[in-house]
Backbone as CSV, one residue per row, in Angstrom:
resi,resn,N_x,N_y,N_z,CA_x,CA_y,CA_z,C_x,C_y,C_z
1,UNK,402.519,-11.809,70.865,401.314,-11.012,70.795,401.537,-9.879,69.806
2,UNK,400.572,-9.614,69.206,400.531,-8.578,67.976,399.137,-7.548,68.487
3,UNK,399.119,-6.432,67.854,397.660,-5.296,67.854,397.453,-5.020,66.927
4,UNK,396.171,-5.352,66.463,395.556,-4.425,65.058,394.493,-3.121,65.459
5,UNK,394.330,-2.065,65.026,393.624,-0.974,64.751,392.818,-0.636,64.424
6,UNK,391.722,-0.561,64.612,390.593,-0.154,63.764,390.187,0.812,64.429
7,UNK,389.539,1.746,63.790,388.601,3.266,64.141,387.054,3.517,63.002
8,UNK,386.224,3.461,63.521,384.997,4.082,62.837,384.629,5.350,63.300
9,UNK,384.070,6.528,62.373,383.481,7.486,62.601,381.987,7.257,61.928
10,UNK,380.844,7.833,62.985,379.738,7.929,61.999,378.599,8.619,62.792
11,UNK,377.390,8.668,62.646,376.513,9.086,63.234,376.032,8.351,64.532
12,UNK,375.612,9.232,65.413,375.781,8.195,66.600,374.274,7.141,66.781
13,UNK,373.147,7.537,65.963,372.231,7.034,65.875,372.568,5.863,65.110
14,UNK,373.573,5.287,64.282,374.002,4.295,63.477,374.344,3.145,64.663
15,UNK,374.507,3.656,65.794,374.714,2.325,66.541,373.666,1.774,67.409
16,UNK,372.706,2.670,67.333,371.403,1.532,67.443,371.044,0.258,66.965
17,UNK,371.925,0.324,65.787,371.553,-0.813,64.270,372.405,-2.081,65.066
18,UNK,372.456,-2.468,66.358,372.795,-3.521,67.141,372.922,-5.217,66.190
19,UNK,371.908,-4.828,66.192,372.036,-6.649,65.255,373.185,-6.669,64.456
20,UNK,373.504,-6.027,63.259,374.277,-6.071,62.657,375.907,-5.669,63.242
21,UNK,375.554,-5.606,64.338,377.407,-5.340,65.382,377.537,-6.695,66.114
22,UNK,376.765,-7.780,66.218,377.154,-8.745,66.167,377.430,-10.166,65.623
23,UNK,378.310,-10.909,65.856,378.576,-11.585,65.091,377.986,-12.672,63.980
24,UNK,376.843,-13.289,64.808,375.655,-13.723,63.788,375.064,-13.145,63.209
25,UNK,375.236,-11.875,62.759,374.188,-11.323,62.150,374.628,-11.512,60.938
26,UNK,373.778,-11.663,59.559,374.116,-11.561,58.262,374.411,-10.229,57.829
27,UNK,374.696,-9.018,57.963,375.278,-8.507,57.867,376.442,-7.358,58.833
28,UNK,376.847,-8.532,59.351,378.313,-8.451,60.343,379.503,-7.979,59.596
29,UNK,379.870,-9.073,58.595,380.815,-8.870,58.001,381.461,-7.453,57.051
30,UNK,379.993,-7.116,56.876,379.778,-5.846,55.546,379.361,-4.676,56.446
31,UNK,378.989,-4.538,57.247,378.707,-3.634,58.246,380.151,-2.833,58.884
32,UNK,379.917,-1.601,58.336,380.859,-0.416,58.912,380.851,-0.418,60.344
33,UNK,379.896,-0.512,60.950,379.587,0.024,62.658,380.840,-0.855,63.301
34,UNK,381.354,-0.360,64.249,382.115,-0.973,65.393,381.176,-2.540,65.925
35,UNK,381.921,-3.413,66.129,380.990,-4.390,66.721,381.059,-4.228,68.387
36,UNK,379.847,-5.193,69.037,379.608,-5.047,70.592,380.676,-5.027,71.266
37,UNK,381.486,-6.428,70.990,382.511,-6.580,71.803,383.811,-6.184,71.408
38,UNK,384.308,-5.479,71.675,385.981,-5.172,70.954,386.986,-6.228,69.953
39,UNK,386.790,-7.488,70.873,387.437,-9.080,70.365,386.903,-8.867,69.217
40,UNK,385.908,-8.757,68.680,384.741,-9.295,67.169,385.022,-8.259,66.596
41,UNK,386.392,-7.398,66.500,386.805,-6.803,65.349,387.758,-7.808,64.593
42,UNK,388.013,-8.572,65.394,388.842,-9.832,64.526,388.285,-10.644,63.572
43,UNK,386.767,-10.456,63.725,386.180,-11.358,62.867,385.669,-10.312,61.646
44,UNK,386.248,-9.516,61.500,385.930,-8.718,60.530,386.704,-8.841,59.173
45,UNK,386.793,-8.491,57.990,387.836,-8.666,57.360,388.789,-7.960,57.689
46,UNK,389.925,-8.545,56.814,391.339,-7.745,57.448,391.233,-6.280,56.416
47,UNK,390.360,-6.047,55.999,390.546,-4.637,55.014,390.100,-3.946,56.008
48,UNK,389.521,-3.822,57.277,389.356,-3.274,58.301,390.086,-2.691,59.281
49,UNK,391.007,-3.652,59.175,392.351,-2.795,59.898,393.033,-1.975,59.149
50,UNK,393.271,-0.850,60.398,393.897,0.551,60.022,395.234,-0.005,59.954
51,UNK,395.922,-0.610,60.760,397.144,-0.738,61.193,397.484,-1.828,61.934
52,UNK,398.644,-2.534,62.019,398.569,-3.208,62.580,400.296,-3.145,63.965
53,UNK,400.411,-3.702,64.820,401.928,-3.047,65.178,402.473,-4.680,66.332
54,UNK,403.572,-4.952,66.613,404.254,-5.984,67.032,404.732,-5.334,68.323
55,UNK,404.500,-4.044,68.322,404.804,-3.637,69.897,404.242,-2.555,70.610
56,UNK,404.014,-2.745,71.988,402.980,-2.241,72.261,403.096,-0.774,72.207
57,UNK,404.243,-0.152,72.610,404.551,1.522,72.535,404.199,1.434,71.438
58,UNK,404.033,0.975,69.747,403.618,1.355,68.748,402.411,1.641,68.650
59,UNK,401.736,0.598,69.119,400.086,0.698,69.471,399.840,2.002,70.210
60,UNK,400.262,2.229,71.040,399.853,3.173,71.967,399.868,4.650,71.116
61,UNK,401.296,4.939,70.897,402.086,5.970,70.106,400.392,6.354,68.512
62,UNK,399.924,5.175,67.570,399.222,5.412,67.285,397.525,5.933,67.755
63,UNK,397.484,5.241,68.732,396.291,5.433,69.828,396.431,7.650,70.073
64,UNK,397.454,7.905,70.531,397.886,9.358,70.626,397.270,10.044,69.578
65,UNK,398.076,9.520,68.060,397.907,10.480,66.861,396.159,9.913,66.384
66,UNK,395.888,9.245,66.239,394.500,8.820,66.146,393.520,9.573,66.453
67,UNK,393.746,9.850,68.439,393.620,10.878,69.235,392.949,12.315,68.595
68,UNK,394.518,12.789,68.349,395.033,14.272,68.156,394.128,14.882,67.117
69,UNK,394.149,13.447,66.196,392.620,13.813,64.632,391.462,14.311,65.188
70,UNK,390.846,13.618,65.685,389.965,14.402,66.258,389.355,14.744,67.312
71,UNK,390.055,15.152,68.427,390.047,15.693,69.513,389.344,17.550,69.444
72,UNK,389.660,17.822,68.165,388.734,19.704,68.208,387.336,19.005,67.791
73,UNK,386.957,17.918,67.698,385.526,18.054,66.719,385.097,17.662,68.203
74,UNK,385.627,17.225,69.330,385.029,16.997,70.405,384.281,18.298,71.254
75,UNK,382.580,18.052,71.588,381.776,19.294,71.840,381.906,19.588,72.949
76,UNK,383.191,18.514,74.471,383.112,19.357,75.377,384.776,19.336,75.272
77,UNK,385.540,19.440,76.789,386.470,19.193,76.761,386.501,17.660,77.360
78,UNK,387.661,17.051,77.238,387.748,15.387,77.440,387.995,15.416,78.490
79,UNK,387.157,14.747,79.575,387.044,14.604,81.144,388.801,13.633,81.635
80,UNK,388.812,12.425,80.445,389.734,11.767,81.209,391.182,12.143,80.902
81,UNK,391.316,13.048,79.921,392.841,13.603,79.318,393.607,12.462,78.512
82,UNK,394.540,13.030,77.531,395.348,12.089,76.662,396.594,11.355,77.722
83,UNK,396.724,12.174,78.250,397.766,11.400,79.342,397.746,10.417,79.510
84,UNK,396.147,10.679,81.054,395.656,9.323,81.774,395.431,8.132,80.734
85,UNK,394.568,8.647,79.151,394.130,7.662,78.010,395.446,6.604,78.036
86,UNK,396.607,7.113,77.416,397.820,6.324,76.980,398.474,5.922,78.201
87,UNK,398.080,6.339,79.448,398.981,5.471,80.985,398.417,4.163,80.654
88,UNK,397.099,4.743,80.761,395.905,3.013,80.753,396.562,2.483,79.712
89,UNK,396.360,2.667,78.493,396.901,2.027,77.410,398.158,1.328,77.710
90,UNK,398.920,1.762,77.711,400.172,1.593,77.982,400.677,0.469,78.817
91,UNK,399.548,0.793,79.615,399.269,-0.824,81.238,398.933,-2.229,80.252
92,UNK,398.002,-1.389,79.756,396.564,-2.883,79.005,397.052,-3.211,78.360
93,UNK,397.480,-2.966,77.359,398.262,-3.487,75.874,398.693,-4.809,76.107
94,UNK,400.314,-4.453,76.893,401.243,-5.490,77.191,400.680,-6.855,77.423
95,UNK,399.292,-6.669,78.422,398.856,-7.394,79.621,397.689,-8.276,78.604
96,UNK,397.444,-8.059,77.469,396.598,-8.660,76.380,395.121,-8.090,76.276
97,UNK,395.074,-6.811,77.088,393.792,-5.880,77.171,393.320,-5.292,76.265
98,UNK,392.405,-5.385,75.007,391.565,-4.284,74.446,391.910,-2.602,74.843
99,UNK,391.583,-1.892,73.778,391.765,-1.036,73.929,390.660,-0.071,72.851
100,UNK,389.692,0.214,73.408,389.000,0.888,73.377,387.906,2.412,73.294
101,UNK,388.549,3.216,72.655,387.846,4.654,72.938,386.710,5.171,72.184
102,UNK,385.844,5.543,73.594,384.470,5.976,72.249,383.651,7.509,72.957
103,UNK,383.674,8.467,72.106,383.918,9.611,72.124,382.403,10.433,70.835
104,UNK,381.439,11.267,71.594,380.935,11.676,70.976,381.346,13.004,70.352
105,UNK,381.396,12.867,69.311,381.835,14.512,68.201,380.181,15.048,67.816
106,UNK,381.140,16.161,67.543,380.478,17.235,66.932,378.938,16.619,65.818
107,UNK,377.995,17.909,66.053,377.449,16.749,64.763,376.279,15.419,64.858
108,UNK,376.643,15.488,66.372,375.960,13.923,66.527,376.862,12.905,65.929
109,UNK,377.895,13.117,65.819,378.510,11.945,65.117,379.854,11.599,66.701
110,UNK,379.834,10.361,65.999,380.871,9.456,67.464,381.692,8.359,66.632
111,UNK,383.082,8.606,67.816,383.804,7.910,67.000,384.637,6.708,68.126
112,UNK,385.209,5.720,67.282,385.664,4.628,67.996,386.702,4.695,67.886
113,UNK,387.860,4.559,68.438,389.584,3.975,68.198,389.859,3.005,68.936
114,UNK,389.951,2.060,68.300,390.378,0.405,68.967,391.726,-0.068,68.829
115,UNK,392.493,-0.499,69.750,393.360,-1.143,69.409,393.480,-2.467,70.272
116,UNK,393.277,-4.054,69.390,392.956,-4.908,69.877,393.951,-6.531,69.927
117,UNK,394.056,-7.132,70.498,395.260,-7.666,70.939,394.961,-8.708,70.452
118,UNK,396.178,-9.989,69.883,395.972,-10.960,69.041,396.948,-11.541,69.534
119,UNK,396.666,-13.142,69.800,395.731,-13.307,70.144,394.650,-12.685,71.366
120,UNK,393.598,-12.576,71.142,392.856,-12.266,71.629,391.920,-13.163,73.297
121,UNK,391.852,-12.679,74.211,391.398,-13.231,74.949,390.107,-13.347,75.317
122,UNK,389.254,-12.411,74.720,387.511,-12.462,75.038,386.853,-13.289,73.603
123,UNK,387.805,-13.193,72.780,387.264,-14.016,71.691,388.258,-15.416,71.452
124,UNK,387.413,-15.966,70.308,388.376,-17.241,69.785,388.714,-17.247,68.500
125,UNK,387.746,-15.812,68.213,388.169,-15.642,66.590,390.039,-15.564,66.339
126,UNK,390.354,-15.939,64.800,391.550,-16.402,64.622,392.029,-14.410,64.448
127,UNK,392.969,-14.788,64.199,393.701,-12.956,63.584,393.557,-13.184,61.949
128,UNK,392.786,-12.028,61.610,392.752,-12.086,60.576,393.983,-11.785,58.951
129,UNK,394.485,-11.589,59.833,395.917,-11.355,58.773,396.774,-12.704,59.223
130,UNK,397.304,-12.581,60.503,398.421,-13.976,60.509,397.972,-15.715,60.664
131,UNK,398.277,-16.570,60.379,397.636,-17.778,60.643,398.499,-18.386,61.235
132,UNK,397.679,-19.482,62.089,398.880,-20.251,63.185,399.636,-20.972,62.365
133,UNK,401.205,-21.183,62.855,401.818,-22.078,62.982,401.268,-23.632,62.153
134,UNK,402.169,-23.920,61.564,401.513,-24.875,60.482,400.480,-25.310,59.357
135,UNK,400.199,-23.622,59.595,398.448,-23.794,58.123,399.194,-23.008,56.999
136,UNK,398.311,-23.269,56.310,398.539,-22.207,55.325,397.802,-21.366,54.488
């Protein structure tokens, strides 16, 4: 099992634009917005991933600093704490769980930090960087 990364920041009215966060939509692929389901960041291109990591404390460890960016643009204080965030994490990862945070900033603007597990279990999309065993 591997995790790739992705994070969007943007206006939070931008995620109304629903159609285009899922996967049939014609513009899925080209579309900045986070998609519906966490899995269907895999079907994104791989220029999408922030990062990618082979173990899960790495994942997590980035999940923290990801965090730390912008945690002051946040307009209240964070109900669930960085702690509890990375315990959960820390559980889910291993276990082939999504990882998920979505957080309204300052601004009206909201942001996503994903870190999503490959293979993937809510989807069937392939990983977009590694290919199975015998292709090429």
């Amino acid at each position: 099992m591997h995790w790739h990364a992705y994070t969007w920041i943007g206006s939070g009215e931008e995620l109304d634009r629903e159609e285009e966060r899922r996967p049939g939509s014609p513009e899925f692929a080209t579309s900045p917005l986070p998609p519906m389901l966490t899995g269907d960041w895999l079907a994104r291109p791989a220029s999408r991933i922030t990062a990618t990591f082979d173990e899960a404390a790495q994942a997590v460890e980035w999940l923290a600093t990801r965090y730390g960016t912008v945690r002051k643009a946040f307009p209240h204080p964070d109900r669930v704490g960085l702690p509890a965030r990375l315990d959960a994490a820390g559980d889910a990862l291993p276990r082939g769980v999504d990882v998920q945070w979505g957080e309204w900033l300052t601004g009206g603007r909201f942001v996503t930090i994903s870190v999503i597990c490959g293979p993937n279990r809510h989807t069937a999309h392939p990983c977009p960087i590694r290919r199975p065993a015998g292709t090429r």
